[in-house]
Structures are given as C-alpha cells and as structure tokens.
ZATORNU-532675 format. One record per residue (C-alpha): x, y, z. Coordinates in Angstrom, 1 decimal. Example, Ala and Ser with C-alpha at 12.3 -4.5 7.8 and 13.67 -1.06 7.14 Angstrom:
12.3  -4.5  7.8 $
13.7  -1.1  7.1 $
This chain:
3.5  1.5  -18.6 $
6.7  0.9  -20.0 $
7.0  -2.8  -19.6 $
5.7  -4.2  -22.3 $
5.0  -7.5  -21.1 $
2.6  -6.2  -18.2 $
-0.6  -8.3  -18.5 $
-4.2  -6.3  -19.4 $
-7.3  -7.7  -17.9 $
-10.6  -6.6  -19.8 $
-13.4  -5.4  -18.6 $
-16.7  -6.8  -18.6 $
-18.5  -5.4  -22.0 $
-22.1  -3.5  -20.8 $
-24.0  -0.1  -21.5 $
-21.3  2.8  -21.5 $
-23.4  4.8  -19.1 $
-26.0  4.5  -16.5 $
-28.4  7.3  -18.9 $
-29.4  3.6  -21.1 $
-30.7  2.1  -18.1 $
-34.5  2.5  -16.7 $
-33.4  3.9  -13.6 $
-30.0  5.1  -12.5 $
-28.5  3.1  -9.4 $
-27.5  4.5  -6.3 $
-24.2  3.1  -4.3 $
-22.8  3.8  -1.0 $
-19.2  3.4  -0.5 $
-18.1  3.2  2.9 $
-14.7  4.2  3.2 $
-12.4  7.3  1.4 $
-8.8  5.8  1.4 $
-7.5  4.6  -1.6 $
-9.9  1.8  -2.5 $
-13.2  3.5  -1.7 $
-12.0  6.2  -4.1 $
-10.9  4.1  -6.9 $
-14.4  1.9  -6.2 $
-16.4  5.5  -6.2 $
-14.7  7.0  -10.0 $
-15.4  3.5  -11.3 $
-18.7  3.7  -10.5 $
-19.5  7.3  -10.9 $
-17.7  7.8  -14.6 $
-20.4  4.7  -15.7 $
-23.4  7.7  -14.3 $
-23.9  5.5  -11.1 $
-25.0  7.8  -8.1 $
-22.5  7.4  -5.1 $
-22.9  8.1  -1.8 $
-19.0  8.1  0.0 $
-18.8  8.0  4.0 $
-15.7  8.6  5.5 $
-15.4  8.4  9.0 $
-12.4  11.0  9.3 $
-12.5  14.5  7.9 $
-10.2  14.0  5.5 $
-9.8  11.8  3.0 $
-6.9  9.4  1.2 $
-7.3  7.0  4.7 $
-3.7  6.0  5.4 $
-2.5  8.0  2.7 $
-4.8  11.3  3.9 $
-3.4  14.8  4.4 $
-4.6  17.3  6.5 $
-3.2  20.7  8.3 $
-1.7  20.7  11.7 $
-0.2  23.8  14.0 $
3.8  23.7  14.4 $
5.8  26.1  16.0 $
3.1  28.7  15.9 $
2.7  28.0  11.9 $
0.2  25.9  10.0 $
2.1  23.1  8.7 $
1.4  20.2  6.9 $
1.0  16.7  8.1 $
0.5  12.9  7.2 $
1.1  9.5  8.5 $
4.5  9.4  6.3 $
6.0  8.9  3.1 $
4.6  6.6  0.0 $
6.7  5.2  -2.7 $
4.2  5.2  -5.9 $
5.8  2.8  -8.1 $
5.5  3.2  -11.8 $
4.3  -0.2  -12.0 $
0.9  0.5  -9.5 $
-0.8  0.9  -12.8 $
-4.1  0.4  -11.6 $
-3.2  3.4  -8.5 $
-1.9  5.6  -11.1 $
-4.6  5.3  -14.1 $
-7.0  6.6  -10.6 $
-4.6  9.8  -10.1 $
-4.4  10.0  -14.1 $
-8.4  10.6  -13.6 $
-7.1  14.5  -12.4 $
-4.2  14.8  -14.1 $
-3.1  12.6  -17.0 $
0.2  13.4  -17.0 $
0.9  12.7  -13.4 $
2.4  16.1  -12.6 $
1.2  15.7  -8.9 $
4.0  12.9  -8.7 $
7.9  13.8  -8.7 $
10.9  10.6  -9.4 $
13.3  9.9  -6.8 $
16.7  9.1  -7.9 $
18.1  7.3  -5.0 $
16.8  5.4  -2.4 $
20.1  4.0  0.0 $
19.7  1.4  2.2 $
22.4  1.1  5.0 $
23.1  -1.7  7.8 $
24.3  -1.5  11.8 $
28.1  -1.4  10.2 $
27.4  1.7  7.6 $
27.8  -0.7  4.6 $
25.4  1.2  1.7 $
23.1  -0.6  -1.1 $
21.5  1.5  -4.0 $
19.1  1.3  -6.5 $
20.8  3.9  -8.9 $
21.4  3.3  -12.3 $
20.4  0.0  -11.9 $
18.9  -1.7  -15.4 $
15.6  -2.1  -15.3 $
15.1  -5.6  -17.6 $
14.8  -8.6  -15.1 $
16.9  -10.8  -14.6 $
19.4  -8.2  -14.8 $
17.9  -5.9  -12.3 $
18.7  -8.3  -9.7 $
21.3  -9.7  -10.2 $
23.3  -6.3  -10.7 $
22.0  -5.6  -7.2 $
23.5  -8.9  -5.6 $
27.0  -8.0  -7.7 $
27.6  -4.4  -6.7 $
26.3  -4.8  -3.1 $
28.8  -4.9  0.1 $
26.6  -7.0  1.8 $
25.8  -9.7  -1.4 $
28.8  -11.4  -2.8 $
29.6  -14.1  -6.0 $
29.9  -16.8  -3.1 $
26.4  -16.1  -1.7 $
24.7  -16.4  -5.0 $
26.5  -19.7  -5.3 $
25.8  -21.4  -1.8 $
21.9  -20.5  -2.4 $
19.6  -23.7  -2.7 $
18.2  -23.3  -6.2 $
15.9  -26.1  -6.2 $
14.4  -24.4  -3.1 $
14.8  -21.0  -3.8 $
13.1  -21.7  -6.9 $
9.6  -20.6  -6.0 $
11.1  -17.4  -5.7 $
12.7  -16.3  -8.6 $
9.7  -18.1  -10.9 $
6.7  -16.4  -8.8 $
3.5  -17.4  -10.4 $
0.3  -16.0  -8.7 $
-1.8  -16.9  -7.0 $
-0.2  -20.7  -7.1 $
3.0  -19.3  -4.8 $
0.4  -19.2  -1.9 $
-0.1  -23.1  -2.3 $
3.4  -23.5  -2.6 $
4.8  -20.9  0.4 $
2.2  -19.4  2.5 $
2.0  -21.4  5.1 $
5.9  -20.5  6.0 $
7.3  -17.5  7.2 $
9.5  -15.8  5.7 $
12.6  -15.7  8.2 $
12.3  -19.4  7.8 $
12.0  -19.3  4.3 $
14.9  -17.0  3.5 $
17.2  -19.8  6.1 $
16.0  -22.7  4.4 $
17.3  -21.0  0.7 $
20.4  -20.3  2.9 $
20.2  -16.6  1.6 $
22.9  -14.4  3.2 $
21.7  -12.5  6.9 $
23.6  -9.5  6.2 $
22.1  -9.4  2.8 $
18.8  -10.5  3.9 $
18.3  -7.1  6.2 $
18.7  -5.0  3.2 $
17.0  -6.5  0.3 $
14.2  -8.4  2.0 $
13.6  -6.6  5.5 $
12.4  -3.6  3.9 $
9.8  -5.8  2.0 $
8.3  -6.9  5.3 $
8.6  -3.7  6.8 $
6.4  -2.9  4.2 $
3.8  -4.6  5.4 $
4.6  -3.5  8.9 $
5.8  -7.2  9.4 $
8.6  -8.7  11.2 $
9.7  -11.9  8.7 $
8.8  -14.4  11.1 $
5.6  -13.0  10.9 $
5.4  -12.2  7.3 $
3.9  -15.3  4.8 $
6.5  -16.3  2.8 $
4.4  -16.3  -0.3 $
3.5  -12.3  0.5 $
7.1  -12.1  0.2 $
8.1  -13.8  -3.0 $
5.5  -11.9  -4.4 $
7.2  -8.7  -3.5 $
10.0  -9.9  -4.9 $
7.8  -11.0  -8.4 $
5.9  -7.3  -8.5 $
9.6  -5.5  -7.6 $
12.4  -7.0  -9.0 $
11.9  -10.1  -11.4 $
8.1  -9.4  -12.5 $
8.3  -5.9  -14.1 $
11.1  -4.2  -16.0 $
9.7  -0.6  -14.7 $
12.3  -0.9  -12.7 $
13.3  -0.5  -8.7 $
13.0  3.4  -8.1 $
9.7  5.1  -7.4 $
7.9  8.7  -7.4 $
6.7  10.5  -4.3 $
3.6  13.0  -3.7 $
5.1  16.9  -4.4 $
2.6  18.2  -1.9 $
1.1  17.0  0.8 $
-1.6  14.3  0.0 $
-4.8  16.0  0.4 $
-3.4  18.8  -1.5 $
-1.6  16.7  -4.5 $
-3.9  14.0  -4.4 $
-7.5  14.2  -2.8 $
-8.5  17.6  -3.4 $
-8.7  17.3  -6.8 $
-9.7  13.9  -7.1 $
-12.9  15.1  -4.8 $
-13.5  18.1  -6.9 $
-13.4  15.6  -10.2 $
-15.5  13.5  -8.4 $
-18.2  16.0  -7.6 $
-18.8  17.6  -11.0 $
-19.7  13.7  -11.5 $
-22.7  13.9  -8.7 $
-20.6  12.2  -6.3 $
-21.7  13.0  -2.9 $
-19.2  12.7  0.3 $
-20.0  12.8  3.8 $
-17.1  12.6  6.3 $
-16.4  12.9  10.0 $
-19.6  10.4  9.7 $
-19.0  6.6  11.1 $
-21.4  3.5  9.4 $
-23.1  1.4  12.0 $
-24.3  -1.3  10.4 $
-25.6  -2.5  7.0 $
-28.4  -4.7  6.7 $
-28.9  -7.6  4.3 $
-30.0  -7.2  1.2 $
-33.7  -7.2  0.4 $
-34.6  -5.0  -2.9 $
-31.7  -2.9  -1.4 $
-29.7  -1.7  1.2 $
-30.2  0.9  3.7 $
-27.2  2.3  5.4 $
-27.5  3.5  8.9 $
-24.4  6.1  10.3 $
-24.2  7.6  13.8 $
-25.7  10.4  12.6 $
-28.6  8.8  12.3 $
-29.3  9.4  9.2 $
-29.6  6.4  6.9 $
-28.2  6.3  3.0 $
-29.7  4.0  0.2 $
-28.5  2.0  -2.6 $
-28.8  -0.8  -4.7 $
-24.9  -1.8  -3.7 $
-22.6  -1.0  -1.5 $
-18.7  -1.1  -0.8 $
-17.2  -1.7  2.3 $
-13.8  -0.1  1.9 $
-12.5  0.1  5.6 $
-9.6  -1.4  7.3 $
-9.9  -4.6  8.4 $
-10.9  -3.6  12.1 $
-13.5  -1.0  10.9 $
-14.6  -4.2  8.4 $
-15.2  -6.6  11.7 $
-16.9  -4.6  13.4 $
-19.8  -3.4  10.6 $
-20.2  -7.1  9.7 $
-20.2  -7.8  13.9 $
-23.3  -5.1  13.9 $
-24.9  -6.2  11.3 $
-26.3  -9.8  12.2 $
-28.1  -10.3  8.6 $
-25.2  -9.9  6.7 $
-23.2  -12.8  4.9 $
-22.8  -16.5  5.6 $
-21.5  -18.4  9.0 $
-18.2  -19.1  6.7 $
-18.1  -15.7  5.2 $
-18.3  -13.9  8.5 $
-16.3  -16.0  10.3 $
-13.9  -15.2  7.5 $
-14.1  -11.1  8.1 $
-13.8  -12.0  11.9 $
-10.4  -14.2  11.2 $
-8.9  -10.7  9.6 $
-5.9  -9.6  11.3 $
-3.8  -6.4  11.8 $
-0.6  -6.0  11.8 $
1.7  -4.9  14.3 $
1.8  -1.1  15.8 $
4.1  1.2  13.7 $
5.2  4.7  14.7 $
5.5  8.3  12.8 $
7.5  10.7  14.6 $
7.9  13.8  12.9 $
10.4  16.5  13.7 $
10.3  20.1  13.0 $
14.8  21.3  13.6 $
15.7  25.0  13.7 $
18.7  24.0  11.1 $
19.4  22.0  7.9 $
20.4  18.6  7.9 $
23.6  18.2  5.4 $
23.4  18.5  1.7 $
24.7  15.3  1.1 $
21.6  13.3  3.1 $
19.1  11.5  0.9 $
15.3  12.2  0.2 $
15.0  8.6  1.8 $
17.4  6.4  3.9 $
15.7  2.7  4.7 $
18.2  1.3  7.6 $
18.7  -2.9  8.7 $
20.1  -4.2  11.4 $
18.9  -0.3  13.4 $
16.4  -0.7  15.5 $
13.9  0.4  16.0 $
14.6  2.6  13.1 $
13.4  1.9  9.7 $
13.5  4.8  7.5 $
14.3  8.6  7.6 $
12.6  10.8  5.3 $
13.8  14.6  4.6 $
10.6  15.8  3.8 $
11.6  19.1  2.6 $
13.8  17.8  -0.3 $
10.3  16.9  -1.9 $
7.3  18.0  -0.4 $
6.1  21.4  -1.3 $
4.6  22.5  2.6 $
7.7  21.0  4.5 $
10.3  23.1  1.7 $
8.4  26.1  2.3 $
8.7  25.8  5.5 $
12.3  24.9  5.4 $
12.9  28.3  3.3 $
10.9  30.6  5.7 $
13.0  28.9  9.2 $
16.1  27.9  7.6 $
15.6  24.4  9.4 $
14.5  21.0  8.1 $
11.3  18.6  8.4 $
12.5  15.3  9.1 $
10.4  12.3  9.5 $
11.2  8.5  11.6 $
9.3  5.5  11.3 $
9.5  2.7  13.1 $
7.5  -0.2  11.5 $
6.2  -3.3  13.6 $
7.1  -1.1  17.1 $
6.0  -3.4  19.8 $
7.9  -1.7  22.7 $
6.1  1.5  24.6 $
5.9  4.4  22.5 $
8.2  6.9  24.5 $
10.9  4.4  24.6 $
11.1  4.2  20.8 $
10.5  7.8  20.0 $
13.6  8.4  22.5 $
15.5  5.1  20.1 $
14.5  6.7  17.1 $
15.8  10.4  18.0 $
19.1  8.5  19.0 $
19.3  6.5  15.8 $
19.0  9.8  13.6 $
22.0  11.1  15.6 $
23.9  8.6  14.9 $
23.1  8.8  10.9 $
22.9  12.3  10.5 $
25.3  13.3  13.2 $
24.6  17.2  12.6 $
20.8  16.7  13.7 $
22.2  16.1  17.8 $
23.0  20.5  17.9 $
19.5  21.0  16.0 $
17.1  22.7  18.1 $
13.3  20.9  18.2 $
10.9  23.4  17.1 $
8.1  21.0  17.2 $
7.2  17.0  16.6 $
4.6  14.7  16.4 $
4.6  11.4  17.2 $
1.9  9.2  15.7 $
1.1  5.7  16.8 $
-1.3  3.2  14.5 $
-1.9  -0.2  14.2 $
-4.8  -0.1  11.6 $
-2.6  -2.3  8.4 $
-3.6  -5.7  7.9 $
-2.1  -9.2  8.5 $
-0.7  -11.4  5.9 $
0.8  -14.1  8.8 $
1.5  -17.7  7.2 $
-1.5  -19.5  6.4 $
-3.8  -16.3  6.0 $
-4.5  -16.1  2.4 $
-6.6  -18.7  1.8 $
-9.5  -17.7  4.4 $
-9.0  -14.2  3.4 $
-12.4  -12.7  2.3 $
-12.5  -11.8  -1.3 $
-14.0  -8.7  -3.2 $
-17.2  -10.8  -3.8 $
-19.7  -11.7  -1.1 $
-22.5  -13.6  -0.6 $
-24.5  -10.5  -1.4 $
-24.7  -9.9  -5.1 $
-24.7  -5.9  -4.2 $
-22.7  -6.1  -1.6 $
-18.6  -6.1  -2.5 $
-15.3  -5.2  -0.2 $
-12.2  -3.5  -1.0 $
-8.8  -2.8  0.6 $
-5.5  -3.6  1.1 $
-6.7  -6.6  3.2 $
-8.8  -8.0  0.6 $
-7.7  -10.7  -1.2 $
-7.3  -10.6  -5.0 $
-5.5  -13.5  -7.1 $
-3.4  -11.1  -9.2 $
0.5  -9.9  -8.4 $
-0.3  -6.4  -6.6 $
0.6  -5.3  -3.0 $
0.1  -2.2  -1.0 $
-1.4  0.5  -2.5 $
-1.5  -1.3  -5.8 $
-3.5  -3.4  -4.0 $
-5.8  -0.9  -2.5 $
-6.4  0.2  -5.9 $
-7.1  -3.0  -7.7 $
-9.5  -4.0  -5.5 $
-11.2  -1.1  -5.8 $
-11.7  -0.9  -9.3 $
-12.6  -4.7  -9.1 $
-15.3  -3.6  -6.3 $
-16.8  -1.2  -9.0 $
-16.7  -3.4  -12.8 $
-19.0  -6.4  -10.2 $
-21.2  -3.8  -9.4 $
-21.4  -2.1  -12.9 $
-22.0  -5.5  -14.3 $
-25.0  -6.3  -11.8 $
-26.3  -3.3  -13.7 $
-25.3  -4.0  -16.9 $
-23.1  -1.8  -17.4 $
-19.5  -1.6  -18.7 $
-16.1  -2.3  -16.5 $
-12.7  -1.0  -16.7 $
-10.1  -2.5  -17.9 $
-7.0  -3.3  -15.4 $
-3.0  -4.0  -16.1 $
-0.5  -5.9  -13.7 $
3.1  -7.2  -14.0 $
3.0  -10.9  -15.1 $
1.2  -12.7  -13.4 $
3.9  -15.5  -14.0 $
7.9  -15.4  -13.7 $
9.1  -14.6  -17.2 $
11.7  -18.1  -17.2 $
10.1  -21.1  -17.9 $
12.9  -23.6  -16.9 $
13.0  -21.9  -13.2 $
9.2  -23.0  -13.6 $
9.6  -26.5  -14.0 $
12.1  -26.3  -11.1 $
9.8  -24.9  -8.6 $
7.0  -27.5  -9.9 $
9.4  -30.2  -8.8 $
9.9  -28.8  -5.2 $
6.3  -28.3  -4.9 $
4.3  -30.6  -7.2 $
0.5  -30.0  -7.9 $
C-alpha cells in the first residue's frame, strides 16, 4: 500500500452485521481456492451463514498445499511457486484477515531472467516510480538497447504505455500479442524476457495471449503502480502459511466447510436455492457463489438446465482453458550452488520456464534440505503441449544445462504434475466473458476467469472477484460491503493518452 496513487473503490453502505436483520441469510460457496475464500470472509465477517464445498480435500485450489511421501519422509507439496505482489491489495487485505502484518509472506530480492545465449536481466534495485521503473529496465538490460527504444512505433505502441482499463480491451483484444509486440517493432530478444514471462503467466503462448491481457500486465506491473517489480513468496507450504489459519479464522466465524464433496447442480432460484452434491446431501441458501474453474463452471451450469439465460449460458459454455502446463518436482541427494537464485524465469529454453529452489524459502523443503544435505528443486513448463515424458526428460536436461552441478545429483524422488485447469484469455474473449453478476439476483461467480473491469490479473484477480461476489450478495441483504484498492485504473501520462485515442478513436 505504498503507492499513493492506487485507486479505493467504496463499498456499498448497509447494516454492519447480519444480527440487525430479521433473519440471518445462509450462502453456499462452491469452490475453496482463492476467490471462494475471499467471497466466504466477506460474507461471513457481515454474520452471513456460509456453507463452503470444495471438491478436493484441501483447500487454496491452484494455490492448495497438502502432504505427500518422498524418499520414505513426509514432505510437502504444491502445484508450484506464487509471486504475491505487494500490489494484489485486495489478495493481501484476505491473508491480513489472519495475520495483519503478513508475517506468513517473506520478499525476494532477485528474480533473474536469462535467454538461450546466457545474457541476464534483473529486477534489483530497480526504482520503483513509473516511468522510471521501466525504462531503467530497457537501459541496463543486454538484451534492450538506446536503439530499440528509438526504432519503437510510438503512435502504435501507445496503447501500451497509457493502459486505461477496461477501454484497452476495445482498443487491443482482438489481437494477439505476438502480433502486437511485431507491429510496435519491439525487439525479439527483448521480447522473450520482458513480455514472455507475462504470457507465461497465464499459461499462454503470445500468439495466443489477447494483446489487451497483455498491456494490462504491463499497466498492473510496470507503468500502473510504483510498488515496484519484485514480489513476496509463501514461507511455508500453502496450506500451512496460508489456509490453515484462514480456515481456523473462518470457523470461529460459523463458517462451515465440506470438502472432498463435488456440486452437481444448482437449481434456479425460487425463494432460494438448494444445492445438491454427490453425496447426496443438499445445502440451502438464499445465495450462492460459484467459485470453480472455468471447466468445473461449465459443467454445473450444463447440469443445471434452469439456471441463467440462453446468452448467459452460452457465455459460461464459450469459457476456455488454457493450455496444459507441467510441475516436476525434484527431490537431489546434494545442494545445488550457493550462487543459484530462489527463482530463475528462462526465454528462448524450451520447454523450460522457470526453476524454483524451494529450499532457499520454503520452510518444509529447507528442513528437508538440512536433515539430507540435498536440495528441492522445482521445473515448470508453462503452455506444454508436447507428451508429458518428453518434456519432463527436456526439462531435467535444461536444469543441467543451468545449474551444471545438478547432472552428478542423485534423484531421491520427483513428482511430475500435469494440469490444464487455468482459463483462456485468447483475442476476442473478453467481451463474452461472464461477469460476477448473473441473471440470478442470488446467484454471483468468481475466479480468475471471471471478468471484472478493473486493472487486476491472476490471483489479484481471484481475489477481487471474490470480494466483489460477496459486497452483491451483502447488499441484496442490506448489508454493508468492503471496500477494494487497485493500481490506476488509467496510465498516469495524459499526453501518451491523447496519443493512443488517435490510433484508436472512440
């Protein structure tokens, strides 16, 4: 929060707690990753009664945490590293809900990003006021020189640098990004390291990535917020740092949670919903939150033939996922070099993305570093089309090649997860993409997948809409929201404004 141009968005005034009303209301919120959380402490801190159905036995979705067997020791596992940015305000006031002071959370000082020819960008020490942020980047970086800047299209690129949500999806989104980045004639070396890992983000290759997603990455990152380009991780394993407690808040507050149980369908509303799971028990409420990933989200409204409009549903139906990415973890009987970073994002290495040393942060992998004397290293491989043996064999190859000391380590154990459960955001997605209202007064959605007209991504995203799915419930019941905050919602440099109104004129 220590931008001080970062934009609040007030809540909706209302009764401070559901005690005023006649009757306290009941909600089911289908769905424990981020966003069904977030939706479930908005609700439940205004005295609403929440039901929360998780289909796995753990929560935090694609951020959960639970305990595997390695080696012949429990160890800890996940689907890989998060970067928590200090400006997912709305993600962090949720983890502030169990510890104000964010103690779960430790900063990473570095986070290099190197190419096919071993040329090195970093984020260290790099100011944190925009425009400066940036453009110290391009100067110091091997891959970004004086001449690039120079040979860039401004009058094109414009859109870019003065991001204003949500009008850059009317100007961009029905490009994609590879195409985009051309047309600005942005520099391909450069382009691997400074934009790649934005689409990897979203699992995307660029030609597959809406251009607008990606200037808006750009808006939230780099030329949006002055909390600058370097992020905290989780200290612990995610159930552990994160979910545990956040249940255990959640519970003293009469929240009720009910996982390894799978919603079949939800019918429309008449006087209230009743929830049936393939238990075959059935849960009640005057609302209810779907929080699921956008395949879980097709197939409840697909069961449930009462729910929503023709438009609406064919809108959920039109959701897309993005392409498969792959985890493989690696348990090694020896340390990997001092010198090797928390996090190393690669370009131009694939199928390689990133390598995480897990044991330089989290708390289970160090411990388990200390006790062996070996390491916990972690691949991914984002958007990994190919068959899954040949790219965990091209990812052990590509760590070899990095960290050359890793090809005599021993494999104690590894793990080699394969999802493809993260949304789409293709060219020409956004403006079909369902939002967190529905035709249903008491029935709202949330989710990275969902769309929401304000300058978040990822988890941010998650977050947002889940608060969001809670204030439209609370003020169905007349009760009192919660306030949100965002970067800007507009670039911060008027004249880069009028330029990108030219190129794309209303």
């Amino acid at each position: 929060m220590s931008d001080n141009r970062r934009v609040t968005h007030p809540a909706a005034p209302g009764l401070a707690h559901a005690d005023a009303l006649a009757r306290r209301p009941r909600v089911v919120v289908v769905g424990a990753g981020i966003a069904g959380l977030t939706a479930a402490t908005g609700l439940a801190e205004r005295g609403v009664d929440v039901d929360v159905i998780e289909r796995e036995v753990h929560l935090g979705g694609r951020v959960g945490g639970w305990t595997d067997t390695a080696g012949g020791a429990d160890v800890a596992m996940n689907r890989g590293f998060h970067a928590f940015f200090r400006q997912y305000y709305n993600l962090r006031s949720l983890l502030r809900r169990v510890d104000p002071d964010l103690s779960m959370l430790t900063p990473v000082d570095d986070y290099p990003l190197v190419d096919a020819e071993g040329r090195t960008d970093t984020f260290r020490n790099l100011p944190k006021t925009p425009p400066l942020n940036a453009l110290a980047f391009a100067l110091r970086s091997p891959t970004f020189r004086l001449r690039d800047l120079l040979r860039l299209d401004a009058r094109k690129a414009a859109p870019l640098i003065a991001v204003s949500v949500p009008e850059i999806y009317r100007q961009l989104d029905h490009v994609d990004a590879e195409s985009f980045l051309t047309d600005i004639n942005f520099p391909y070396a450069a382009r691997h390291l400074a934009f790649d890992v934005f689409s990897r983000s979203f699992f995307s290759r660029p030609r597959d990535l809406s251009a607008a997603e990606l200037a808006a990455m750009f808006h939230i990152y780099f030329l949006g917020s002055s909390e600058g380009l370097l992020f905290d991780v989780a200290n612990a394993n995610f159930d552990v740092a994160l979910w545990n407690p956040l249940r255990a808040t959640l519970e003293e507050r009469g929240v009720k949670f009910h996982t390894g149980v799978a919603l079949r369908t939800v019918p429309g509303e008449d006087g209230g919903f009743a929830v049936g799971v393939d238990t075959g028990a059935e849960f009640t409420g005057d609302g209810v939150v779907l929080a699921t990933d956008v395949t879980g989200l097709r197939a409840i409204v697909d069961a449930s033939p009462s729910l929503g409009t023709e438009n609406w549903r064919s809108a959920v139906a039109n959701l897309g996922g993005a392409a498969p990415f792959v985890v493989h973890r690696l348990w090694l009987d020896r340390p990997v070099d001092d010198s090797r970073p928390a996090f190393l994002a690669t370009g131009g290495l694939p199928p390689l993305d990133n390598v995480s040393v897990l044991n330089r942060y989290e708390r289970e992998a160090r411990e388990w570093a200390a006790h062996t004397g070996g390491a916990v290293v972690e691949l991914h491989a984002y958007a990994a089309t190919n068959d899954p043996d040949e790219v965990k064999a091209a990812l052990l190859g590509r760590l070899h090649e990095l960290f050359p000391e890793t090809a005599a380590a021993r494999i104690v154990d590894e793990r080699v997860l394969v999802r493809a459960d993260c949304p789409r955001f293709a060219p020409g997605d956004f403006a079909g993409r369902p939002t967190v209202a529905t035709p249903h007064p008491g029935l709202v959605l949330a989710g990275d997948g969902i769309r929401v007209d304000l300058p978040v991504a990822l988890m941010e995203r998650a977050a947002t809409t889940g608060w969001l799915a809670a204030n439209a419930l609370l003020a169905r019941f007349g009760l009192a929201g919660h306030e949100l905050h965002t970067v800007p919602t507009s670039g911060r440099y008027r004249p880069l404004h009028r330029l990108a109104e030219r190129q794309f004129p209303s």
